[in-house]
C-alpha positions as CSV (number, residue, x, y, z in Angstrom):
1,X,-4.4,-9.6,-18.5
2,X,-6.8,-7.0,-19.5
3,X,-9.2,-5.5,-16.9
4,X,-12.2,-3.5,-18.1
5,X,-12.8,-0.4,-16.0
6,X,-16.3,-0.1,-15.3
7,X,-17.8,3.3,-14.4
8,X,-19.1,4.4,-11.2
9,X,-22.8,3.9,-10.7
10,X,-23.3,4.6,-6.9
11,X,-21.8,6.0,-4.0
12,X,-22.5,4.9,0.1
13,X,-21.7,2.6,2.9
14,X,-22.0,-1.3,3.7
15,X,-21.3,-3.3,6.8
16,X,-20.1,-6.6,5.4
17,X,-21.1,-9.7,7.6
18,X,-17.1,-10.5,8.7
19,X,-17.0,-6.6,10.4
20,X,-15.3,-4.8,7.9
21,X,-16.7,-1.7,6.7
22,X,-16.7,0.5,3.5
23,X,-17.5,4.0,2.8
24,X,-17.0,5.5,-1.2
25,X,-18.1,5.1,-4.5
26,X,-18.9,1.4,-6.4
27,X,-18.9,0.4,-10.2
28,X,-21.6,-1.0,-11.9
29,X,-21.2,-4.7,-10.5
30,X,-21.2,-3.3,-7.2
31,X,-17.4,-3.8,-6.6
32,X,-15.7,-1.1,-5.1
33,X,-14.5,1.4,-7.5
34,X,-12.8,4.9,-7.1
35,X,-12.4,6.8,-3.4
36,X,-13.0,5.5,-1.0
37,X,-12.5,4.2,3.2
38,X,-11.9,0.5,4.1
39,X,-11.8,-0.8,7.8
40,X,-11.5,-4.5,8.6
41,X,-12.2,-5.9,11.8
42,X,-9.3,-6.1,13.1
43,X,-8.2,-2.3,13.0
44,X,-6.5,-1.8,9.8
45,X,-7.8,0.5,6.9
46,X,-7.0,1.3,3.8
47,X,-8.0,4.8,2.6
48,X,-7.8,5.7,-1.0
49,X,-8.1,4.6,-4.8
50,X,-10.2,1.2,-5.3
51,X,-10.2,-0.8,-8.6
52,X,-12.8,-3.8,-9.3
53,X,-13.1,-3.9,-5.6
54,X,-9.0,-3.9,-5.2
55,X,-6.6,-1.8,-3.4
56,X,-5.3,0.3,-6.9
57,X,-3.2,3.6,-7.2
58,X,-2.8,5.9,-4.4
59,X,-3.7,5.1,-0.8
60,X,-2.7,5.0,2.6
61,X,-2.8,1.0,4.6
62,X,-3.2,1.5,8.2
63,X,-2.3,-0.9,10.4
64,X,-3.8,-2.2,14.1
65,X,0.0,-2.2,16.1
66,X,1.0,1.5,14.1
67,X,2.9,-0.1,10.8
68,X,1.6,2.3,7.9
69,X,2.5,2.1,4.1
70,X,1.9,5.2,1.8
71,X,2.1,5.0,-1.9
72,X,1.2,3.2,-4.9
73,X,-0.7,-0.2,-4.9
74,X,-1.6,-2.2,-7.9
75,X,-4.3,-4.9,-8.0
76,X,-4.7,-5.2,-4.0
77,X,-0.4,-5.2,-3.2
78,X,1.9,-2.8,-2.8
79,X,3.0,-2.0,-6.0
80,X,5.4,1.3,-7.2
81,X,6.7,3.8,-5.3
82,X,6.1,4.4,-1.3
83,X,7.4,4.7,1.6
84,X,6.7,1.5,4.4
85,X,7.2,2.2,8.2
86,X,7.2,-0.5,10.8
87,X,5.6,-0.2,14.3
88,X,9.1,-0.2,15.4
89,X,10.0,3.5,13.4
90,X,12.0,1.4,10.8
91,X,11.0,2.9,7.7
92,X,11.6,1.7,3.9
93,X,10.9,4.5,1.2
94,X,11.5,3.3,-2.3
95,X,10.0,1.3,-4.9
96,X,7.6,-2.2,-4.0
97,X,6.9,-5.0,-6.6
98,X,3.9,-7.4,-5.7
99,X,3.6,-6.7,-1.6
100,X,7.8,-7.0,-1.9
101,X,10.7,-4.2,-1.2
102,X,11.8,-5.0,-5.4
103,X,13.5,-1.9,-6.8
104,X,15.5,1.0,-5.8
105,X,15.5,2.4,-2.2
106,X,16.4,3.5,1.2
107,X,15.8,1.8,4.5
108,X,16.1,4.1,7.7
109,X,16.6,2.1,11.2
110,X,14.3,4.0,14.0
111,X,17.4,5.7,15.6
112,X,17.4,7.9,11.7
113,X,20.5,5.8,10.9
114,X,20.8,4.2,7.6
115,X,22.9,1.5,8.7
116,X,27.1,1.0,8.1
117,X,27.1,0.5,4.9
118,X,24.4,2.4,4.2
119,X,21.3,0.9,3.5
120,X,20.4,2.4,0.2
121,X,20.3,0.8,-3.7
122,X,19.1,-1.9,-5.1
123,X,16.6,-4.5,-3.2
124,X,15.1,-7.6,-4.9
125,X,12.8,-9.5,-2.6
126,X,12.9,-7.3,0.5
127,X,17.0,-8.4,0.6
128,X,19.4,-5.4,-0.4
129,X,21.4,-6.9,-3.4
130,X,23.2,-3.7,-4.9
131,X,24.7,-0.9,-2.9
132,X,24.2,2.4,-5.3
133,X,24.0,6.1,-3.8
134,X,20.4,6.9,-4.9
135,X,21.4,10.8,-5.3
């Protein structure tokens, strides 16, 4: 599916009627587009790259109880390579397909254990399906 890009025509705030607020740059059909600071109602924000009004490229998703990814994101998921930590200090650093663990990776338990065997290779669907020594 081809997207067309538009260019940036403005830059500024808006309070949306549900709470959430937004702060950074818009395209043309007032979409958000570029930089920019998302906060929903409920305590989590995004900050970083927007697309046609979509979470897209780098950025950081905040959220309310402490969970925080950090990575890539394509058309509003987690998409590419990034690292996810849970609330709990579990952390998953590796690649995400679609909102989805899907690719290589390393999941670290919150006592900085990796798990016996380790935790690290090949995930499809958040489920480790291939132990592999990623270096």
């Amino acid at each position: 599916m081809d997207v067309d890009i538009l260019p940036i025509a403005a830059s500024g705030g808006y309070r949306h009627q549900n709470g959430s607020a937004y702060v950074g740059t818009w395209n043309t059909e007032g979409r958000r587009q570029g930089e920019g600071h998302l906060k929903f109602p409920d305590g989590t924000r995004f900050d970083g790259e927007f697309e046609n009004g979509l979470f897209h490229g780098l950025g950081v998703l905040t959220f309310p109880d402490g969970a925080k990814y950090e990575g890539e994101f394509f058309q509003g998921w987690f998409h590419g390579h990034g690292v996810f930590w849970r609330a709990d200090g579990m952390r998953h650093e590796g690649e995400f397909r679609g909102g989805k663990i899907w690719g290589l990776g390393l999941t670290t338990f919150s006592d900085d254990t990796n798990g016996f065997p380790r935790n690290e290779g090949f995930f499809q669907d958040c489920k480790l399906k291939k132990l592999m020594k990623m270096s």
